[in-house]
C-alpha positions as CSV (number, residue, x, y, z in Angstrom):
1,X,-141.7,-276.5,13.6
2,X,-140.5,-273.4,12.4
3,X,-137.0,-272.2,13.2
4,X,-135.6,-268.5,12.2
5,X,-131.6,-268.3,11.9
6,X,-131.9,-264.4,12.8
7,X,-134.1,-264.9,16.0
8,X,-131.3,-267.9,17.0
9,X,-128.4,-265.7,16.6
10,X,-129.9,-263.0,18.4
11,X,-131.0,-265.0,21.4
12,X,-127.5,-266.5,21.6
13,X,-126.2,-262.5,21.1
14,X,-128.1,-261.7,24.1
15,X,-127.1,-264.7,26.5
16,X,-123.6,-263.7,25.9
17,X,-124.3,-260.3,26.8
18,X,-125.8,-261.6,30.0
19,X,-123.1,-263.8,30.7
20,X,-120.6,-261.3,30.3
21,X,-122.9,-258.8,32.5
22,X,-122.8,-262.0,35.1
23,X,-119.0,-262.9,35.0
24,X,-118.2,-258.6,35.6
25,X,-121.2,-257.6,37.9
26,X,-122.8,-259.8,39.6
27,X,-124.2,-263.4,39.4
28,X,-127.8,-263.1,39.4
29,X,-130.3,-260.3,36.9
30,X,-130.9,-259.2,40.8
31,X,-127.1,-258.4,41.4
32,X,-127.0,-256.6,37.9
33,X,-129.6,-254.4,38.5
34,X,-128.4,-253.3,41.9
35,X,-124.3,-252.6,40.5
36,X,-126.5,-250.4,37.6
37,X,-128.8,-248.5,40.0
38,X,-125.6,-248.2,42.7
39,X,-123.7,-246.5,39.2
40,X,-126.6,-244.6,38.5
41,X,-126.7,-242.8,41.6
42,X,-123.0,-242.7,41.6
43,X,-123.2,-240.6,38.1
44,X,-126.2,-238.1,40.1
45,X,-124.1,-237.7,42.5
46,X,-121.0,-236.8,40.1
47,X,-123.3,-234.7,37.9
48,X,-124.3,-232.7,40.9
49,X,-121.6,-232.7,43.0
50,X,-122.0,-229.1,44.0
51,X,-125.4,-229.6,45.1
52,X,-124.5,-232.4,47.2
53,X,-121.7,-231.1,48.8
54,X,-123.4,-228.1,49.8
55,X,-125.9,-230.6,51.0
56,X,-123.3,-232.4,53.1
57,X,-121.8,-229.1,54.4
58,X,-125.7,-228.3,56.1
59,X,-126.1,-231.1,57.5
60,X,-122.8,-231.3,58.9
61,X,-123.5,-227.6,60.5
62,X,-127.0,-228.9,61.7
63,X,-124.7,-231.5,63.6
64,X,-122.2,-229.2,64.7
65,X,-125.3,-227.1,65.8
66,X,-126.1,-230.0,68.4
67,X,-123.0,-231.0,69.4
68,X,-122.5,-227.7,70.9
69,X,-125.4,-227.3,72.5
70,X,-124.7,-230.5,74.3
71,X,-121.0,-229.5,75.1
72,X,-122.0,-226.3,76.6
73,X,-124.4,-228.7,78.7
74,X,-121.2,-230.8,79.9
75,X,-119.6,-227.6,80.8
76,X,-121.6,-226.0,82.6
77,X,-122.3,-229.8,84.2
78,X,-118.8,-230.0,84.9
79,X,-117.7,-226.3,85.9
80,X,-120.9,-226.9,89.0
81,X,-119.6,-230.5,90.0
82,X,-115.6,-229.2,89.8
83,X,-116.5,-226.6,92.7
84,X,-118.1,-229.2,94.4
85,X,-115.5,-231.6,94.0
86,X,-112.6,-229.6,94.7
87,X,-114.0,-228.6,98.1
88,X,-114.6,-232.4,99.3
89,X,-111.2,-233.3,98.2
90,X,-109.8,-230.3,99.8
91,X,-111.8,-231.6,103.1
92,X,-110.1,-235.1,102.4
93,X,-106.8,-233.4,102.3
94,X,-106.9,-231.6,105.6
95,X,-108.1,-235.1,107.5
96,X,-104.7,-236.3,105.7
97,X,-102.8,-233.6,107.2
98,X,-101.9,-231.9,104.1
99,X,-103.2,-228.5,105.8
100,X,-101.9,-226.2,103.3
101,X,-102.6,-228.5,100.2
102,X,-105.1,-226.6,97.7
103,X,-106.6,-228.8,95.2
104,X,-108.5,-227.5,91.6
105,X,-110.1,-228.6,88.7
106,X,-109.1,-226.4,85.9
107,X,-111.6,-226.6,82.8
108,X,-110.9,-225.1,79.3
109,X,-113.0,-225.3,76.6
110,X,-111.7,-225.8,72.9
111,X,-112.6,-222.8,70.6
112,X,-111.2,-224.6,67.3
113,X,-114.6,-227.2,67.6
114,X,-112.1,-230.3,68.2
115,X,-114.6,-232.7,69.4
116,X,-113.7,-235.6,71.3
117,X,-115.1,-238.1,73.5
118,X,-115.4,-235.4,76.5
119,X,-116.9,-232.9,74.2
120,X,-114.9,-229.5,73.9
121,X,-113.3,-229.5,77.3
122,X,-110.0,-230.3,78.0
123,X,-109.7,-230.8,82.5
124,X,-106.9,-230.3,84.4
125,X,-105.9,-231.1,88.1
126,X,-103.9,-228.7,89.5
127,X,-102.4,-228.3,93.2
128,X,-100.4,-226.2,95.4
129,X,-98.8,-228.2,98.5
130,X,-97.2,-225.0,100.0
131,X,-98.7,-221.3,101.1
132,X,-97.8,-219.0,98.9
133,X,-97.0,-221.0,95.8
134,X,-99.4,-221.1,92.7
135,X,-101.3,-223.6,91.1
136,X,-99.6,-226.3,89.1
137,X,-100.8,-229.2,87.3
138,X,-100.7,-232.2,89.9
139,X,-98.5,-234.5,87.9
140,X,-95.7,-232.4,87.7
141,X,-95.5,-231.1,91.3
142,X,-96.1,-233.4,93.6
143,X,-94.0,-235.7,95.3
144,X,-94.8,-239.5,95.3
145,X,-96.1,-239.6,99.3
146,X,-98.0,-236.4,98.3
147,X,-99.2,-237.6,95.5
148,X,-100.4,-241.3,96.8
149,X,-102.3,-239.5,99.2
150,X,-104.0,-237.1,97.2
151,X,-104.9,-240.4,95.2
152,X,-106.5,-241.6,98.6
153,X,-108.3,-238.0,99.0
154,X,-109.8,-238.5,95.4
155,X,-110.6,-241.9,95.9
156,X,-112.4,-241.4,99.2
157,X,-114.7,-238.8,97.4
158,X,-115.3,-241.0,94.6
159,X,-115.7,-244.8,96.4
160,X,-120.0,-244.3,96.0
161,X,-119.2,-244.0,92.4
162,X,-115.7,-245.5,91.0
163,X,-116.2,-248.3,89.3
164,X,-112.4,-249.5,89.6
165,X,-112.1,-252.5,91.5
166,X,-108.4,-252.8,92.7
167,X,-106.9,-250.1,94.2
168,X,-102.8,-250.5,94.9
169,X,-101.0,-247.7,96.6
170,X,-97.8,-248.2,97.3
171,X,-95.5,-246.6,100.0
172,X,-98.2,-244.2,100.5
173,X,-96.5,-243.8,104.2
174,X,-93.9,-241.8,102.7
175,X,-92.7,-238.4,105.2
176,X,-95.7,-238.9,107.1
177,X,-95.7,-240.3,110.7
178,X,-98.1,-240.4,114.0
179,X,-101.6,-238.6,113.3
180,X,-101.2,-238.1,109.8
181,X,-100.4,-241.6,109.5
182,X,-103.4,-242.4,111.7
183,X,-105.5,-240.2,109.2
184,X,-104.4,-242.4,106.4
185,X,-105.4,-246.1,107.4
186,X,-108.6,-244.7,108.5
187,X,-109.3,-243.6,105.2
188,X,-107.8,-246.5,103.3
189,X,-110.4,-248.6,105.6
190,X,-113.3,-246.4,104.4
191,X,-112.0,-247.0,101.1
192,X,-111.8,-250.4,101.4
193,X,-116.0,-251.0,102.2
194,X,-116.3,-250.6,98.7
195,X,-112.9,-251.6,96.5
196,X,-110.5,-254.3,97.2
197,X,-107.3,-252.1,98.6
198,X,-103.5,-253.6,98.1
199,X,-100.9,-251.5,100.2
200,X,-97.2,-251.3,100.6
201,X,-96.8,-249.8,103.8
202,X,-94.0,-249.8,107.0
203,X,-96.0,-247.7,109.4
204,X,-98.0,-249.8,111.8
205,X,-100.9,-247.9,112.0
206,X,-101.6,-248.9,108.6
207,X,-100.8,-252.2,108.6
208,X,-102.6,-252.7,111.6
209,X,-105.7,-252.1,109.5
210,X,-105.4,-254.8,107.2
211,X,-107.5,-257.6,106.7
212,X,-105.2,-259.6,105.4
213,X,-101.2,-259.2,106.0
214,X,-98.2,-260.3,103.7
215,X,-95.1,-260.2,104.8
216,X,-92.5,-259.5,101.9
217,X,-88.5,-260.6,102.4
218,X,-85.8,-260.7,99.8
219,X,-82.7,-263.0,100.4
220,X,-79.7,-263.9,98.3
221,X,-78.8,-267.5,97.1
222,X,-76.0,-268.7,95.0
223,X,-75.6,-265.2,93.8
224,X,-79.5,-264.8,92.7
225,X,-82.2,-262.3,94.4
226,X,-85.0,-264.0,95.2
227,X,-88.7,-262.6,96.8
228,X,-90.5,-264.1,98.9
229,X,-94.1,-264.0,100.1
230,X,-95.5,-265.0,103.5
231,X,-99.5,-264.4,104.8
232,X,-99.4,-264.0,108.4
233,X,-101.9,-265.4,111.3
234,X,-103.2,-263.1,113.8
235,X,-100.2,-263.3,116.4
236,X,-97.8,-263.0,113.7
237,X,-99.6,-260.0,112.3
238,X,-99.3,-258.6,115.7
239,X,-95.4,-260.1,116.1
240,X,-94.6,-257.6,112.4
241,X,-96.7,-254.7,114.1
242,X,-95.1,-254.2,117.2
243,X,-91.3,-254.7,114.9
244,X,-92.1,-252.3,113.0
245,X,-93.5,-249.6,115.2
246,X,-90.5,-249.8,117.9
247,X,-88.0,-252.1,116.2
248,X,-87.7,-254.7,118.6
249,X,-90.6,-257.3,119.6
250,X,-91.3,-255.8,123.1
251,X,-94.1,-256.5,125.4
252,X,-95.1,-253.0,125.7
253,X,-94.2,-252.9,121.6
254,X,-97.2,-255.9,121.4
255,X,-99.3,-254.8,123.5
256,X,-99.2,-251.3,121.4
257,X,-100.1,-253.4,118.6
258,X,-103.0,-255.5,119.9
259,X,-104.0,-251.6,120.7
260,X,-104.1,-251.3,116.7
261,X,-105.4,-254.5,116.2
262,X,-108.5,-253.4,118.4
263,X,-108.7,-250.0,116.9
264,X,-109.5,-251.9,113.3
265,X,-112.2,-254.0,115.4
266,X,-113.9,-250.9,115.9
């Protein structure tokens, strides 16, 4: 055998060296080799930073290029479906006797290129409730019996397509009374083909549609509030109908009810 003290200590020179390389980059050659090319194009990329930002910078305008293309698409989408829209809801409104009610989309595109989810418009709801007022946005001006029932409007337009299951409208019966009211458990019925429909209501004509009727009571004990909760049978459902309607249980106040009762039948 032949052995060379030079060719030992540089073969023990070189394992340290790739040792070390292991312990800081990596545990395999493999590893090593990637860290170096991911550093070498690292250094490229330093070297010619100008070049690449200027790179960046046309591709992002390419991009921008296409995202405005599509959000002039969604505009004009929008602006076509808002007229058509507005008008059914506006329909809606007059069956809810909210005859002078005006409803509007409002769409505004953004000119700064803030992108979002929607694209560049920003859409607004506006209303007027009263002739000769202008538009406002809806959340501001209406009132909460107006507003539940513009809620039922929108809803009514949108039952084909809203995928919202659960629908809760509470004292939507507010300062309406007779046909208006009659107007309003009709639609709340349509409504209800396609979502499940929770409502807080004491006007008969609405309760009268209900599938299903809960009767709500709260009563003091040892100084507590307590709720309580109570599904009603047919004749009971009746019994609450005709209480409500006339304030007493009457026989002409049930038979009004079973009236009700057979208007939902049909």
């Amino acid at each position: 055998m032949e052995f060379n003290e030079q060719e030992r200590q540089e073969l023990e020179k070189r394992l340290d060296l790739i040792f070390l390389l292991k312990r800081k980059y990596g545990n395999t050659i493999e590893e090593i080799l990637e860290y170096k090319e991911d550093v070498k194009q690292q250094i490229e990329k330093i070297e010619n930073l100008e070049q690449y930002i200027q790179s960046l910078k046309k591709d992002k305008e390419e991009v921008e290029e296409i995202m405005i293309k599509l959000c002039l698409k969604m505009n004009n989408i929008r602006n076509k479906n808002a007229k058509i829209l507005s008008n059914k809801i506006n329909l809606e409104l007059q069956d809810l006797e909210m005859k002078n009610a005006k409803f509007e989309i409002m769409i505004n595109q953004n000119k700064d290129k803030n992108f979002n989810e929607n694209g560049l418009d920003k859409v607004e709801f506006y209303v007027t409730t009263n002739i000769g007022e202008e538009a406002k946005p809806l959340i501001k001006i209406a009132s909460g019996g107006e507003m539940s029932r513009m809620m039922l409007a929108i809803k009514n337009v949108l039952a084909d397509v809203d995928q919202v299951p659960v629908l809760v409208f509470d004292e939507i019966d507010t300062g309406i009374s007779g046909l208006a009211a009659n107007s309003v458990a009709e639609k709340m019925h349509q409504i209800s083909r396609n979502h499940q429909v929770l409502c807080v209501t004491h006007l008969a004509p609405i309760a009268a549609k209900g599938d299903y009727n809960y009767f709500i009571t709260k009563e003091s004990i040892r100084n507590e509030t307590k709720t309580k909760i109570k599904k009603l049978n047919e004749e009971e459902t009746i019994e609450e109908i005709a209480r409500i309607s006339s304030g007493n249980v009457t026989k002409l106040a049930l038979q009004h009810a079973q009236e009700l009762r057979k208007q939902k039948t049909k």
